[in-house]
N, C-alpha and C positions, 0 to 999 in steps of 0.2 A: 605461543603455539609450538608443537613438536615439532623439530625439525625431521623431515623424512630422508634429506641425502646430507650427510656429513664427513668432508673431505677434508685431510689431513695433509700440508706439505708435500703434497702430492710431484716428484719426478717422474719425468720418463726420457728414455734417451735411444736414438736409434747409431744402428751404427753402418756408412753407407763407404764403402770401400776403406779410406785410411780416414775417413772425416767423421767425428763425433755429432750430431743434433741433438741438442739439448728442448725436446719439444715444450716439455712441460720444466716450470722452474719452479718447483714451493709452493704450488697450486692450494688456496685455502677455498671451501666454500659452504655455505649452511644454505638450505633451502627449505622453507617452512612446506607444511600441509597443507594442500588443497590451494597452492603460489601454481604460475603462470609466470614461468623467468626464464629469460634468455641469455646466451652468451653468445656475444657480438664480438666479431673478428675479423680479420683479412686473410686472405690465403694464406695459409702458411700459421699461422696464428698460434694454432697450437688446439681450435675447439674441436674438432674432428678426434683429435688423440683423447681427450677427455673425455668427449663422448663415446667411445669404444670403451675406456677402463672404466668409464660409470659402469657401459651395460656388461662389462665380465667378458667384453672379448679379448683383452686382450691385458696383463698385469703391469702396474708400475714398476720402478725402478725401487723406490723406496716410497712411503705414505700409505695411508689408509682410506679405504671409501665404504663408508658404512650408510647403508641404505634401509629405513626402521630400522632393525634391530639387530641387524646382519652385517659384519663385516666380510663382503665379498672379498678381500685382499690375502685374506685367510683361506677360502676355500678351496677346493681341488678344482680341475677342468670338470668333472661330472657335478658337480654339486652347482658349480657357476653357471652351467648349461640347464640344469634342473630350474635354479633360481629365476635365471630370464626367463624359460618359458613359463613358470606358472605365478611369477611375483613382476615381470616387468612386462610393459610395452613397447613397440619400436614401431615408429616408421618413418621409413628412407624417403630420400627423394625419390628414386624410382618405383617406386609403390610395390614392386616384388610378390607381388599379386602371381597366384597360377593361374595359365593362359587356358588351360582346358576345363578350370572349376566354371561357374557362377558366381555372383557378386553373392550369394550367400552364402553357397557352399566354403567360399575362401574367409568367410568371417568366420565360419561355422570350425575353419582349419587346427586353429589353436587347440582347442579344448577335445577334439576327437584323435588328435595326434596324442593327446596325453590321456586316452580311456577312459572319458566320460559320456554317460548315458547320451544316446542322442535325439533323445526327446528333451534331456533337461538342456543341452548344448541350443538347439531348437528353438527354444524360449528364452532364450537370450538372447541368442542370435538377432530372431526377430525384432527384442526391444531395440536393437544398435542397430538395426537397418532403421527403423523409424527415427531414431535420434539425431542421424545425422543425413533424415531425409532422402532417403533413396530403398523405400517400402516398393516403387514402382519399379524397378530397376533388378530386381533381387535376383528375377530367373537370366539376367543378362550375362555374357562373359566380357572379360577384360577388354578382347577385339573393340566392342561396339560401345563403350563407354568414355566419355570423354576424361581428360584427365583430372580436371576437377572430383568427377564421379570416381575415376580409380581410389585418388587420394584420402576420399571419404567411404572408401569402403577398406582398405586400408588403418583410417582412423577407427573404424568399427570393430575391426581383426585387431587393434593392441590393446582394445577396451575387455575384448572377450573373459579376459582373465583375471576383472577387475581388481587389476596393476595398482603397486602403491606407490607404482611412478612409471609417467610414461618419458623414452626419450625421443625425440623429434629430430629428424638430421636433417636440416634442409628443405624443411619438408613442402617449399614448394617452386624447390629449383628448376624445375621440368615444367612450372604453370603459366597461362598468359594471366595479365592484372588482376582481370576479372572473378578467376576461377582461385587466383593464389589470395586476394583479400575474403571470399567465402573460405577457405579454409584457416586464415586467421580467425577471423572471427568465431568460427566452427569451434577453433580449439580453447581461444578466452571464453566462449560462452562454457563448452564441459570442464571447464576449472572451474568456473566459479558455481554452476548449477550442482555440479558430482560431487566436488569436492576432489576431484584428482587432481595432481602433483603432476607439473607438465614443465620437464629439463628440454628447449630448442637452444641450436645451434643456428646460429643466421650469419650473414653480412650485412643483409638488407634493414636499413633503418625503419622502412616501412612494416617489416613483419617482427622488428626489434620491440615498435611503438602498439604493439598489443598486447605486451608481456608488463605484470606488475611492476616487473625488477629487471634490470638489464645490466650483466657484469660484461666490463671492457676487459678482453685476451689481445694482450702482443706480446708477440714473442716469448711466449710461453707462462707470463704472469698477469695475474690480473691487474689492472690499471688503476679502477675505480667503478661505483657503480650509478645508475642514470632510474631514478625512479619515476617510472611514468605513469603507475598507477592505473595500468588498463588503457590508459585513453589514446587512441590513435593519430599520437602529432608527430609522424615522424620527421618534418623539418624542427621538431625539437631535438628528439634522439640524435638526429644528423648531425646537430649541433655540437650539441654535448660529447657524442660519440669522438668529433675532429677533434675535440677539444683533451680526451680524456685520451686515446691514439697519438698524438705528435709526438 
């Protein structure tokens, strides 16, 4: 299968008074079409810096990240800005939802911010509210929504602009169990039904163990990787994870 995100020796390096941080070291990584893959790390790790230079916020030091057919590492700040919003998806752990829209108007946000008709934005919109279950919810604002519910409307707004990859930060650092295992599931089930490309960042083994592929980040390179195939064992991944970390 094609790979949709292909990373190259990827450096990055910050530099914080006299001290160099070498976050990223020789970063390699391939991600197939319509995968469901995490990268699993500790604070500090270095997945956070990698998921910014995937989505173009921010450039390596040296290395390439070529995402289809584009290598973002080449382009200017307007064209990288152009690209996320009408070829990527994101979403945060804080769900960055606007507090005065509606839960459809903020799905609806993507594609009218970029000047499309808003009857055809409309009819989309509405497919992704029913997709990820919150058809009832639609007239509601962020206030009165739980977070599970933010999160999934959220997921709705990065589908909008059907992304040839979405990136997941976290994405359910702010949840209790309950509401963060529906939004796992949420997001294996639209990988595998859609066909989209879904890059998360985790620590958690439990939201590691619903991702096909799991690559281990310390210290800025990858370790090894833990294939689990979809299935939800994370005293597997937890395992493997210590194992592949020490």
């Amino acid at each position: 299968m094609k790979h949709v995100v292909a990373i190259e020796d990827l450096h990055k390096r910050y530099h914080l008074d006299d001290e160099v941080i070498h976050a990223l070291r020789g970063v390699n990584l391939r991600v197939e079409g319509g995968q469901f893959v995490a990268i699993m790390g500790a604070s500090g790790s270095g997945k956070t810096t990698l998921l910014h230079l995937t989505g173009g916020l921010d450039l390596p030091d040296s290395g390439s990240i070529i995402i289809g057919e584009h290598n973002i590492t080449d382009m200017s700040d307007r064209q990288r800005t152009l690209f996320r919003r009408r070829r990527l998806g994101v979403i945060f752990q804080s769900f960055n939802l606007m507090p005065n829209l509606t839960a459809l108007e903020n799905v609806m946000l993507p594609l009218l911010v970029d000047g499309r008709h808003a009857a055809e934005v409309r009819r989309r919109a509405d497919e992704l509210v029913h997709m990820v279950h919150l058809e009832h919810r639609i007239r509601h604002r962020p206030a009165v929504l739980s977070g599970g519910e933010q999160q999934r409307v959220a997921i709705a707004r990065a589908l909008m602009n059907e992304p040839v990859l979405i990136l997941a930060d976290e994405p359910t650092g702010n949840l209790d169990p309950t509401s963060s295992m529906e939004i796992w599931n949420l997001l294996r089930d639209l990988s595998r039904e859609t066909g989209t490309t879904v890059l998360m960042v985790t620590h958690e083994a439990a939201a590691a163990a619903h991702a096909n592929q799991v690559h281990v980040l310390k210290e800025g390179q990858f370790t090894g990787i833990i294939d689990s195939v979809g299935t939800p064992d994370a005293a597997l991944v937890a395992a493997r994870y210590a194992e592949l970390a020490d």
